[in-house]
C-alpha positions as CSV (number, residue, x, y, z in Angstrom):
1,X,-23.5,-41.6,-11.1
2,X,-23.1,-44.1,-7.9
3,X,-26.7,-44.4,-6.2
4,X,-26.9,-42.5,-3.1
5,X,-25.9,-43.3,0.4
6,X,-28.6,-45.0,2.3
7,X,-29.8,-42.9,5.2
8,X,-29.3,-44.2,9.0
9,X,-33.1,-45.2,10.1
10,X,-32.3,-43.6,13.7
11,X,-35.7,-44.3,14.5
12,X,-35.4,-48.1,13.2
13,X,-32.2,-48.6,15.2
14,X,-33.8,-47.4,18.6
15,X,-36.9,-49.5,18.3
16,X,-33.8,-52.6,17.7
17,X,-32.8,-51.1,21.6
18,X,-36.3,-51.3,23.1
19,X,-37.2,-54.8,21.0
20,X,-34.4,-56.7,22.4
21,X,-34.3,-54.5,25.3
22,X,-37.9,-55.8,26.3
23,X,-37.2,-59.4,25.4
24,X,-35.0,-60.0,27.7
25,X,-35.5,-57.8,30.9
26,X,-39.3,-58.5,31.1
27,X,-38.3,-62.3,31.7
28,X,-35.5,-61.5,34.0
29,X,-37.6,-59.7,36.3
30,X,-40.3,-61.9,36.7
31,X,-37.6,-64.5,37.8
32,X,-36.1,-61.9,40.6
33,X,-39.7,-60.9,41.7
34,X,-41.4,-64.5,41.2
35,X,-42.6,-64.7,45.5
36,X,-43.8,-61.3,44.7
37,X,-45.8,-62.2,41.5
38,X,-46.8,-65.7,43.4
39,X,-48.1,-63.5,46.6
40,X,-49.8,-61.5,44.8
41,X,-52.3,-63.8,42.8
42,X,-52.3,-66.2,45.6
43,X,-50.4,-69.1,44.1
44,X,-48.1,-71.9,45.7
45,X,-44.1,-72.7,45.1
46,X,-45.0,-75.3,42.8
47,X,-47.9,-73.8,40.6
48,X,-46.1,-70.0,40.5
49,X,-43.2,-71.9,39.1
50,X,-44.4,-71.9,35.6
51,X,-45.0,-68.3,35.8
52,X,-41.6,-67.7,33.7
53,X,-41.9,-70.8,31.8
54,X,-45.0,-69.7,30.0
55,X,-43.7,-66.7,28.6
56,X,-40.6,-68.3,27.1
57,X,-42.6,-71.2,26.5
58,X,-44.6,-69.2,23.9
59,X,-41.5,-67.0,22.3
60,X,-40.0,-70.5,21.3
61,X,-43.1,-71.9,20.2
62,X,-43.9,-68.8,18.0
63,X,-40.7,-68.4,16.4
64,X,-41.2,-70.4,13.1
65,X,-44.1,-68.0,12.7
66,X,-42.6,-64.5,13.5
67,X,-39.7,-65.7,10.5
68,X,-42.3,-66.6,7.9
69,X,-44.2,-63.7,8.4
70,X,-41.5,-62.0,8.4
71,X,-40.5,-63.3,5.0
72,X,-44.3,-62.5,4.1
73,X,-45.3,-59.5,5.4
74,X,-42.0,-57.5,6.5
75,X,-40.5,-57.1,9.4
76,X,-41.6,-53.6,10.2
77,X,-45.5,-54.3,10.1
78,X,-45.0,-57.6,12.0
79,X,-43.3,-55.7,14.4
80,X,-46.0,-53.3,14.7
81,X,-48.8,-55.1,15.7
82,X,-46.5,-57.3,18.0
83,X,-45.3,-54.2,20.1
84,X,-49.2,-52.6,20.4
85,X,-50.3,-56.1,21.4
86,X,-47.3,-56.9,24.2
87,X,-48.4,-53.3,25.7
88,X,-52.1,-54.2,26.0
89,X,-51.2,-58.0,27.3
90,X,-48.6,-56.0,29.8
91,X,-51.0,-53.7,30.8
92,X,-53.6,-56.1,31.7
93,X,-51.1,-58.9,33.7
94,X,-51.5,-57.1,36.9
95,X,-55.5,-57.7,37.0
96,X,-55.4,-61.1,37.3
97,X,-57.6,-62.3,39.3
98,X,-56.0,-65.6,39.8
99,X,-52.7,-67.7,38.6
100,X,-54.9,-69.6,35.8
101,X,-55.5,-66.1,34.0
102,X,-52.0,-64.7,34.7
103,X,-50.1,-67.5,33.4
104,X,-52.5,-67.6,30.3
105,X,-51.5,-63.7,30.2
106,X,-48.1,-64.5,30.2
107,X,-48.5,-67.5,27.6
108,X,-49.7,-64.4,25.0
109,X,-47.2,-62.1,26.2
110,X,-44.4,-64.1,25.1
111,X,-46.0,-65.1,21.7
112,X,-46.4,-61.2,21.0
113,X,-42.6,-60.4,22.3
114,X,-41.3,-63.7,20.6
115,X,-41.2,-61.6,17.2
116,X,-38.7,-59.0,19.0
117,X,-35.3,-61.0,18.9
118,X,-35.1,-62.6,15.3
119,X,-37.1,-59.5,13.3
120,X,-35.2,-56.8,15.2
121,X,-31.6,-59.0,13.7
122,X,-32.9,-59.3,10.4
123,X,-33.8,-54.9,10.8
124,X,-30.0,-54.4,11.0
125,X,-29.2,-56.4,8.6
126,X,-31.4,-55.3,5.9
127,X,-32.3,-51.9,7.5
128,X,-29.3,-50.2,7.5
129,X,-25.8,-50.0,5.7
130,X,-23.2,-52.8,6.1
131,X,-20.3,-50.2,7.0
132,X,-22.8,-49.7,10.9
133,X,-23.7,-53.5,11.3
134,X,-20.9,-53.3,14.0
135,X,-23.2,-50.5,16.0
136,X,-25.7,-52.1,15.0
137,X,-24.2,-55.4,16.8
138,X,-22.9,-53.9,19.6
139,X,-25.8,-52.2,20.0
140,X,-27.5,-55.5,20.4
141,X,-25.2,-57.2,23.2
142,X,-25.9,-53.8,25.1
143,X,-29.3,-54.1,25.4
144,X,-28.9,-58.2,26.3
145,X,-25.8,-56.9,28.9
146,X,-28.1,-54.4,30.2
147,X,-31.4,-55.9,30.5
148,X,-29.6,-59.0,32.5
149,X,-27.8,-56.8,35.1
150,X,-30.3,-53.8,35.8
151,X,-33.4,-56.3,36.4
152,X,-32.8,-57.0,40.5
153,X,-32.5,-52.9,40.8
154,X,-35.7,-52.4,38.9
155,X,-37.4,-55.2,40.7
156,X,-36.3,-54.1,43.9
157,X,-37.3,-50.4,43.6
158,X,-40.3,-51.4,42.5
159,X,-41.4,-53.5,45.3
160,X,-40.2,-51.2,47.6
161,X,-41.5,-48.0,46.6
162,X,-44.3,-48.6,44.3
163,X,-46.2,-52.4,44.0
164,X,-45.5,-55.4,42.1
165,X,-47.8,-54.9,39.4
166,X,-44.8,-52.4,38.1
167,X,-43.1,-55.4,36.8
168,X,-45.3,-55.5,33.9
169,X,-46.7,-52.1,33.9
170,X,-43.0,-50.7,32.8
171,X,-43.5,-52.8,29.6
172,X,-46.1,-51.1,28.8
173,X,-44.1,-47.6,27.8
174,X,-41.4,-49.3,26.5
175,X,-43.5,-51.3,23.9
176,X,-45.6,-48.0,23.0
177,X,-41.9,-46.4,22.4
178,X,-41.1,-49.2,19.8
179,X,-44.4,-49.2,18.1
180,X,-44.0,-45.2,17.4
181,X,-40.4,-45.6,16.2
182,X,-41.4,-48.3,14.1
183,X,-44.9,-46.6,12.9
184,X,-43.9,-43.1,12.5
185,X,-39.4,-43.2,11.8
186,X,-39.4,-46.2,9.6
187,X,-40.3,-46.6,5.8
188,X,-42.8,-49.4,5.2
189,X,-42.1,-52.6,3.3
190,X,-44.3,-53.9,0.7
191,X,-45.7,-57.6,1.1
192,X,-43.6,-60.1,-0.6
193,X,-45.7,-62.1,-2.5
194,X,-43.1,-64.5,-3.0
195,X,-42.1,-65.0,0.0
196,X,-42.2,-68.8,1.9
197,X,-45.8,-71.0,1.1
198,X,-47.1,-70.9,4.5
199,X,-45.7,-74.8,5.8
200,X,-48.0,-75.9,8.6
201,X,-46.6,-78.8,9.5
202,X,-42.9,-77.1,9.3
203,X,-44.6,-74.3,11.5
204,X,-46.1,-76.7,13.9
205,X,-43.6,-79.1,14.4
206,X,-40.9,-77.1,15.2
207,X,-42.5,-73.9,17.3
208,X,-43.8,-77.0,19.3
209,X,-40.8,-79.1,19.7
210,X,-38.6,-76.9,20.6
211,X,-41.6,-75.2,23.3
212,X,-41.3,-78.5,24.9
213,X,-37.8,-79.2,25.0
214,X,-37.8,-75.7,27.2
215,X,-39.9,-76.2,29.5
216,X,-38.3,-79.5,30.4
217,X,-35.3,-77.7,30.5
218,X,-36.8,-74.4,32.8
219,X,-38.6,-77.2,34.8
220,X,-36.0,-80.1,35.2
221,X,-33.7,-79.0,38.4
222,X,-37.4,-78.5,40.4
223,X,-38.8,-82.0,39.6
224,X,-35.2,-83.8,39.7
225,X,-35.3,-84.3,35.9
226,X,-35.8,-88.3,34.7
227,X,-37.1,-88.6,38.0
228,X,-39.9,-87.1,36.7
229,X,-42.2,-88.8,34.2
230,X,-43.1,-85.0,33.3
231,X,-39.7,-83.9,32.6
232,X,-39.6,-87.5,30.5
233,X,-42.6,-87.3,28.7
234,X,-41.6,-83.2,27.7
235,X,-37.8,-84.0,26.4
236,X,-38.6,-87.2,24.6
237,X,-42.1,-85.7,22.8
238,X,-39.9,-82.0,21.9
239,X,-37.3,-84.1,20.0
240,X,-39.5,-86.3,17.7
241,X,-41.2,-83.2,16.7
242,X,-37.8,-81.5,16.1
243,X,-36.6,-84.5,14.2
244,X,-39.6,-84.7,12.2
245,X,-39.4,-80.9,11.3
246,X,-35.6,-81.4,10.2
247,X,-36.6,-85.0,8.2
248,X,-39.7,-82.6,6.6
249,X,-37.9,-79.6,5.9
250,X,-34.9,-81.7,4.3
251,X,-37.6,-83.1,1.9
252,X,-39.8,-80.1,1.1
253,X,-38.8,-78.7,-1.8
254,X,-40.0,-74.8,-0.1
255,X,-38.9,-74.9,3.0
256,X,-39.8,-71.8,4.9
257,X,-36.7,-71.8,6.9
258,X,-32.8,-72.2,5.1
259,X,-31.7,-75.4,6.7
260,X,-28.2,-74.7,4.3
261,X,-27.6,-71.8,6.0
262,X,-28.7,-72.4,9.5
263,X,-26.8,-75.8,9.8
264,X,-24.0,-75.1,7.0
265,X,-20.4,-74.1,8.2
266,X,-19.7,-72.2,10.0
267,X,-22.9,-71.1,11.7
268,X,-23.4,-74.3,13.9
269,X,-20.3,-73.6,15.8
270,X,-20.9,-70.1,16.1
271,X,-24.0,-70.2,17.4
272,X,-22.7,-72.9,19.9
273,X,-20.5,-69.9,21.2
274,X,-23.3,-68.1,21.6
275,X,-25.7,-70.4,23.3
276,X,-22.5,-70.9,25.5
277,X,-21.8,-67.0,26.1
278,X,-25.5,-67.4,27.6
279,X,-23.6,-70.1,30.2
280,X,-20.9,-67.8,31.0
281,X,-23.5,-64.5,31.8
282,X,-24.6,-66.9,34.4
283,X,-21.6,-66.2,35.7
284,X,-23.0,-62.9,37.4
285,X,-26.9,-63.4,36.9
286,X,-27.6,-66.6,38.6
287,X,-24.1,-67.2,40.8
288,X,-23.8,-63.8,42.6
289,X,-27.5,-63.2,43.0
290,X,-27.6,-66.8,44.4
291,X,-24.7,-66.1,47.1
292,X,-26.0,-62.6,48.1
293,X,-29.4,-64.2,48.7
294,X,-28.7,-67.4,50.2
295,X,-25.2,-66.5,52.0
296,X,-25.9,-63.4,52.7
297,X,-29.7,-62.7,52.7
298,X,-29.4,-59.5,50.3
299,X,-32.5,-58.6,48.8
300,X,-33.2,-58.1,45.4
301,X,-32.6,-54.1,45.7
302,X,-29.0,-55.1,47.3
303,X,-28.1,-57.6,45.1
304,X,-28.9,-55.1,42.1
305,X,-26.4,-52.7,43.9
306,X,-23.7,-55.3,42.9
307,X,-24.9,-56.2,39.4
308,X,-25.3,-52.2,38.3
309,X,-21.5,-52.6,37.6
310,X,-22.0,-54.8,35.0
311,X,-24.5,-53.0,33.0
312,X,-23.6,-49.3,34.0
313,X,-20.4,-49.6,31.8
314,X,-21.9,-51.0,29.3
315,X,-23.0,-47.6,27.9
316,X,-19.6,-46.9,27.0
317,X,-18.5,-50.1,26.6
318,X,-20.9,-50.9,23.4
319,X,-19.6,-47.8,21.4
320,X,-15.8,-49.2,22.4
321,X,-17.1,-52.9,21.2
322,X,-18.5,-51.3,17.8
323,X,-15.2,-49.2,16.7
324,X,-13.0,-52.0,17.4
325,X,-15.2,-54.2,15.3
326,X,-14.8,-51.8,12.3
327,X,-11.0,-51.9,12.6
328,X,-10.1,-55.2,14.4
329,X,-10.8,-58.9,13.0
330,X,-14.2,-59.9,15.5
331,X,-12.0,-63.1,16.4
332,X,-9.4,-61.0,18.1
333,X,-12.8,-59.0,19.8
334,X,-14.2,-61.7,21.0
335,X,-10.9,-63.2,22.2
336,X,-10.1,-60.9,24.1
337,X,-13.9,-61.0,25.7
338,X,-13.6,-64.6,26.4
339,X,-10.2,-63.9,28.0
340,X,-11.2,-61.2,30.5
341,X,-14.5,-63.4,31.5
342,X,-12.0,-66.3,32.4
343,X,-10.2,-64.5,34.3
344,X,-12.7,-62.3,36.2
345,X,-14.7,-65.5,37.2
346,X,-10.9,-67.2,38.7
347,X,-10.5,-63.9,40.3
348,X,-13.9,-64.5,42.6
349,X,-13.2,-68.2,42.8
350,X,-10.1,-67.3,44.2
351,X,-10.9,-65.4,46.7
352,X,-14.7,-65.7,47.8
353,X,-15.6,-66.2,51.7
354,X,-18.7,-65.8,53.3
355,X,-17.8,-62.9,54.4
356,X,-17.9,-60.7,50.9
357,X,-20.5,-58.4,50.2
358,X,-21.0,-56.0,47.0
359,X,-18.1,-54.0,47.1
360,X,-15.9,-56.9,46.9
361,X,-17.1,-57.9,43.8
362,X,-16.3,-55.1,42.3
363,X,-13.2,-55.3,40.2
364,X,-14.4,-59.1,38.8
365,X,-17.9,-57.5,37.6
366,X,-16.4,-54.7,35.9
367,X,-13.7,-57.5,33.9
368,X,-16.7,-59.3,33.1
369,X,-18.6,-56.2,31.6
370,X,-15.5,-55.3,29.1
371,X,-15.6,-59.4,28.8
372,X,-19.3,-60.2,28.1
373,X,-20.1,-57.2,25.9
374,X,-16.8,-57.9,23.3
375,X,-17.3,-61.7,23.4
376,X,-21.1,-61.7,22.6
377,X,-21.1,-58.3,19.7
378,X,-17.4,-60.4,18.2
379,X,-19.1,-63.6,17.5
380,X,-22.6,-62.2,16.5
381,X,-20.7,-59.9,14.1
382,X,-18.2,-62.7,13.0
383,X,-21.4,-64.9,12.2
384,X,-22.9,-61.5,10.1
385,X,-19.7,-61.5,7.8
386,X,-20.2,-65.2,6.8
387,X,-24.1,-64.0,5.6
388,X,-26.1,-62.6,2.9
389,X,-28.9,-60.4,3.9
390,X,-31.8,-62.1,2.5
391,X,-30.4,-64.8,5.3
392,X,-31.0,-62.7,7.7
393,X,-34.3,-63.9,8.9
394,X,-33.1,-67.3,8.9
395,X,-30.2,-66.5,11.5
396,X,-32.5,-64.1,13.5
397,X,-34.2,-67.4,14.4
398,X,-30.9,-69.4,14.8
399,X,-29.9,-66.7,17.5
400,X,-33.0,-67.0,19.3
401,X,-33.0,-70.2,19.3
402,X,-29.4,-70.2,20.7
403,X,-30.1,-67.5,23.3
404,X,-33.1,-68.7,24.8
405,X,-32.0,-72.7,25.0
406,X,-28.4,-72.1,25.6
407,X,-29.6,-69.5,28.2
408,X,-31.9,-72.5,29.8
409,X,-29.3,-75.0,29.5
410,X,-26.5,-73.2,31.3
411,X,-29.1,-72.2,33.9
412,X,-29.8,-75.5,34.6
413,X,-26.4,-77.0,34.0
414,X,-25.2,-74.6,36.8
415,X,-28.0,-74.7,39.2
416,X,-27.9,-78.4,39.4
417,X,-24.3,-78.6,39.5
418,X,-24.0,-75.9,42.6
419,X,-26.8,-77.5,44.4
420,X,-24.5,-80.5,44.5
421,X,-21.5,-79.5,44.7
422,X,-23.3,-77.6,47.9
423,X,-24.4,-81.0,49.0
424,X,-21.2,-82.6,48.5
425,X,-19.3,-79.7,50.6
426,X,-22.2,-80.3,53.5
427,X,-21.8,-83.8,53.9
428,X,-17.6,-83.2,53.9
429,X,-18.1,-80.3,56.2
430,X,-20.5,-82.1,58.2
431,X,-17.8,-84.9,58.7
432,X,-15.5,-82.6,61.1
433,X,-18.7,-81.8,63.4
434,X,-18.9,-84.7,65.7
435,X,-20.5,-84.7,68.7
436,X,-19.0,-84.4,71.8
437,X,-15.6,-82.9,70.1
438,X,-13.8,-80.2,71.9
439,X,-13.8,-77.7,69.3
440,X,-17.2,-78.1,68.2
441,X,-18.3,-77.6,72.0
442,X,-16.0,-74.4,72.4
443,X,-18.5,-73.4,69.4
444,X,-21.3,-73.9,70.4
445,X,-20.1,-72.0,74.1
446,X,-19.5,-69.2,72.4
447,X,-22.6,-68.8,70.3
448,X,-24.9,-69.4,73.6
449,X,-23.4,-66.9,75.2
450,X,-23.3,-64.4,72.6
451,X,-27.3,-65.1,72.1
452,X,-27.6,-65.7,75.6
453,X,-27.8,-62.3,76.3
454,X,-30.2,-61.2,74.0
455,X,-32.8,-63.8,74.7
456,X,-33.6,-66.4,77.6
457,X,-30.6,-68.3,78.6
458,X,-32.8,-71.6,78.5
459,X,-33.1,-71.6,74.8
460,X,-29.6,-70.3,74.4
461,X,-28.0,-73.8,73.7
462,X,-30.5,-74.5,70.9
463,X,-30.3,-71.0,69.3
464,X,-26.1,-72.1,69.3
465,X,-26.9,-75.2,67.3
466,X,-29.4,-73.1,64.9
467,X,-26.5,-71.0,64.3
468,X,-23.8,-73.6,64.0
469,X,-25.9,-75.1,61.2
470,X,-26.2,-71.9,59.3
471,X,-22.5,-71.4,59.6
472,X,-22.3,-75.0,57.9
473,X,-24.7,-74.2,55.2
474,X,-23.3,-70.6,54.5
475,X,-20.0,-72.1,53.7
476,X,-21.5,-75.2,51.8
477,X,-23.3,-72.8,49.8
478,X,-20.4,-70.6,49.3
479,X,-18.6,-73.8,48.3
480,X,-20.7,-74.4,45.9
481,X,-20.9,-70.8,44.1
482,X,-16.6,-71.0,44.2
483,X,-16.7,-74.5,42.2
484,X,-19.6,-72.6,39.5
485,X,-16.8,-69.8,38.9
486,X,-14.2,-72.6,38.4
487,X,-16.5,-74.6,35.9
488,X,-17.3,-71.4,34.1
489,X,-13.8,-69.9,34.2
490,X,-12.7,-73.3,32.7
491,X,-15.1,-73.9,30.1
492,X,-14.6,-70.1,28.4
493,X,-11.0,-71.3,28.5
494,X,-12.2,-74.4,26.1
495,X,-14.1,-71.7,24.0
496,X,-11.6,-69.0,23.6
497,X,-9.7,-72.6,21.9
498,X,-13.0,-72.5,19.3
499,X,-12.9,-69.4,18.5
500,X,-8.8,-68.8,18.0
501,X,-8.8,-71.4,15.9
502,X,-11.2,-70.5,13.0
503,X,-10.5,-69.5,9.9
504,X,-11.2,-65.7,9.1
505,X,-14.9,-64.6,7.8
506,X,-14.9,-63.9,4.2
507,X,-14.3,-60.1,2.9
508,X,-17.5,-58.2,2.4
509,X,-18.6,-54.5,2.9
510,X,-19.3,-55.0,6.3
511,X,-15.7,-56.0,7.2
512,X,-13.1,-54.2,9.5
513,X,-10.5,-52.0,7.5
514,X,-7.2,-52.7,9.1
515,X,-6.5,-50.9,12.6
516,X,-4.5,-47.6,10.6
517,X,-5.5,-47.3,7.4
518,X,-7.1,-44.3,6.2
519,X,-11.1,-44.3,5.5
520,X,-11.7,-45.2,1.9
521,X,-12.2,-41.7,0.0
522,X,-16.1,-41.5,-1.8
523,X,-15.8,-42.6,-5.1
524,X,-16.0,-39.2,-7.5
525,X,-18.9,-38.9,-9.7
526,X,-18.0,-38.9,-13.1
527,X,-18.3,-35.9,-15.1
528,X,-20.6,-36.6,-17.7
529,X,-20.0,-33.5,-19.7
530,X,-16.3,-34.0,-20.5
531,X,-15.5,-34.9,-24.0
532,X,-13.3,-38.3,-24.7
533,X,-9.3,-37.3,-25.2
């Protein structure tokens, strides 16, 4: 007789939703309510800056860890114990007397949600049968999708109607959530006593490198990179240790993490498309937010009011992502993904003035939702069907690794190319504003005595040239935002190419079944008391 079905861990599969949920959303709302967070423990531009950085700091640098005790102790338990500690360390956050305590705060923060992202992967994988990795994909990209695109709302609501301190505080029942669906709707795993020696330079070397590499990276645009003997000394220390852990690991003859599969074709190049899918969700959660706020002086609330039509569809765009993976090769998924995001971000290039607001982006953001969700759950899912689940660990820290550094690339790619790119439309602007030119003193006319009236005349004429140079930088900076679409519409047209041209993952149970065929009847038990003809 066949051996029974395995059950659906319901519970398991919603503590996958609040783990990567978490992950993600508690970073992006410290980044929209940073001068919130800095005001209230007293700290400066400079110093608050490394609020963020220290929790992402710490997910990278314990990464190596949460896979090899993973591998040791099972996911489930390390899980556990990481989800009661992040609530604690989230509950606590708020008390901080000063920036020194809250950015040691954050520091253990992320190493206790660093064990979310690449545990919660391997869960699906080994957790529940291969016919639902597709929900259990899509699943995934939701929570990513959603956690990106809800954050300035949440921020926003919370400032307005509640404090600050809420930015942490709402970790605090979503981590309590995972830690009972873990505890109480999952079955325990026994320790694996042969599971990875525990490597300690391995461990070391690379949480480290790649900890440093990151903060140069979160840290570069605001110290003008190799400008900075900080930046420098960060960059060139993060990839000795990196290339010593790769020379190490190459040698050992344990190596706690599967070099063969995490660098072995065709995982490098899919995991490039994910580290560049972070680049294009940049797209709508830096270049939007950065052209509400500085063109158009939206607040965080406002700009969420534009951004909630990204991750509002996403609850029925996940379920569409997952049937379509089940019956339709994930290349063709995540074509069409790659497609829509290309053309959505052309679509605001095109047409972007100064004078948009939120309902403007409307059609683009919902194009990039269908886009974003089917491009990120297709190649996730296309790099599942090359895999073997005792992998899984292994590419649960390959996909962390890509998420968080392609995410800090991309963010600093883009921010430094906007800036200049603004910078470069100023001065060009700036070269049709002469003094003493006809038009430019009909301007100014006009804008004195439209603010004439409101204040005293005397100070009209300056108040005209205050306003003339805001004009000038709105449109630089509006400049700028149009030539980030352009480079991000361009570049997914370069990865679409990636993607169309690989080969098709190997047949295994977790492959689609082609778009009509009929569901593959259960396979009759057989009768055991029938006598041989």
């Amino acid at each position: 007789m066949p051996p029974p079905e395995q059950p659906i861990p319901w519970f398991g599969l919603a503590a996958v939703l609040l783990g990567t949920f978490i992950s993600t959303l508690n970073g992006r709302l410290s980044t929209f309510g940073l001068g919130d967070i800095r005001g209230g423990v007293h700290a400066g531009f400079d110093d608050g800056a490394w609020i963020t950085t220290a929790q992402t700091v710490a997910q990278m640098l314990v990464l190596p860890v949460a896979i090899w005790l993973g591998a040791v102790f099972g996911a489930r338990r390390v899980l556990i114990e990481a989800a009661l500690a992040y609530a604690v360390i989230s509950f606590l956050e708020p008390f901080s007397p000063n920036l020194a305590m809250l950015l040691g705060l954050q520091f253990m923060g992320g190493l206790a949600s660093g064990f979310f992202i690449p545990l919660t992967l391997s869960f699906i994988l080994r957790g529940i049968p291969p016919r639902l990795w597709a929900y259990g994909i899509a699943l995934y990209a939701l929570n990513l999708e959603l956690s990106l695109n809800i954050s300035a709302s949440l921020e926003g609501w919370y400032v307005d109607h509640l404090s600050w301190r809420w930015i942490f505080w709402q970790n605090v029942p979503l981590a309590l959530g995972m830690f009972a669906c873990f505890k109480w709707g999952s079955k325990p795993e026994p320790p694996n006593p042969a599971g990875p020696m525990p490597d300690r330079f391995g461990l070391v070397t690379s949480g480290a490198g790649l900890a440093l590499i990151y903060a140069a990276l979160d840290q570069g645009n605001r110290l003008d990179w190799l400008n900075s003997g900080l930046i420098c000394g960060l960059l060139a220390a993060g990839v000795i240790l990196v290339a010593a852990f790769v020379v190490h690991e190459r040698r050992s003859p344990q190596p706690f993490i599967n070099l063969k599969v995490a660098l072995g074709p065709p995982l490098p190049r899919l995991l490039l498309l994910v580290a560049f899918l972070r680049l294009t969700i940049l797209s709508t959660a830096y270049l939007i937010p950065q052209y509400l706020g500085v063109v158009r002086g939206f607040r965080a609330l406002e700009v969420g009011q534009t951004l909630i039509w990204i991750a509002a569809p996403q609850l029925i765009i996940c379920p569409l992502a997952a049937v379509m993976l089940r019956r339709m090769d994930p290349r063709f998924v995540s074509s069409l993904g790659f497609i829509l995001i290309s053309v959505a971000c052309l679509m605001v290039a095109h047409g972007l003035t100064p004078l948009w607001a939120s309902d403007q982006f409307m059609l683009s953001q919902l194009l990039q939702a269908v886009g974003q969700s089917f491009a990120l759950s297709g190649i996730v899912f296309f790099a599942v069907l090359h895999l073997k689940p005792e992998d899984a660990l292994t590419f649960g820290a390959a996909i962390q690794t890509a998420r968080l550094m392609g995410g800090q690339i991309g963010t600093a790619f883009i921010a430094t190319f906007v800036r200049i790119r603004s910078q470069i439309a100023s001065n060009h602007i700036g070269l049709h504003i002469e003094v003493g030119d006809s038009q430019v003193l009909h301007r100014l006319q006009d804008y004195a005595a439209a603010t004439g009236r409101a204040v005293d005349p005397a100070t009209a004429a300056g108040r005209a040239a205050t306003l003339l140079v805001g004009v000038v930088r709105s449109a630089a900076a509006t400049q700028g935002v149009i030539d980030g679409f352009v480079a991000i519409g361009a570049l997914t047209a370069l990865a679409l190419l990636l993607v169309v041209a690989h080969k098709p993952a190997p047949i295994g149970p977790a492959s689609h079944l082609p778009l009509f065929a009929p569901r593959p009847a259960p396979t009759p038990a057989p009768d055991l008391g029938a006598k041989p003809s």
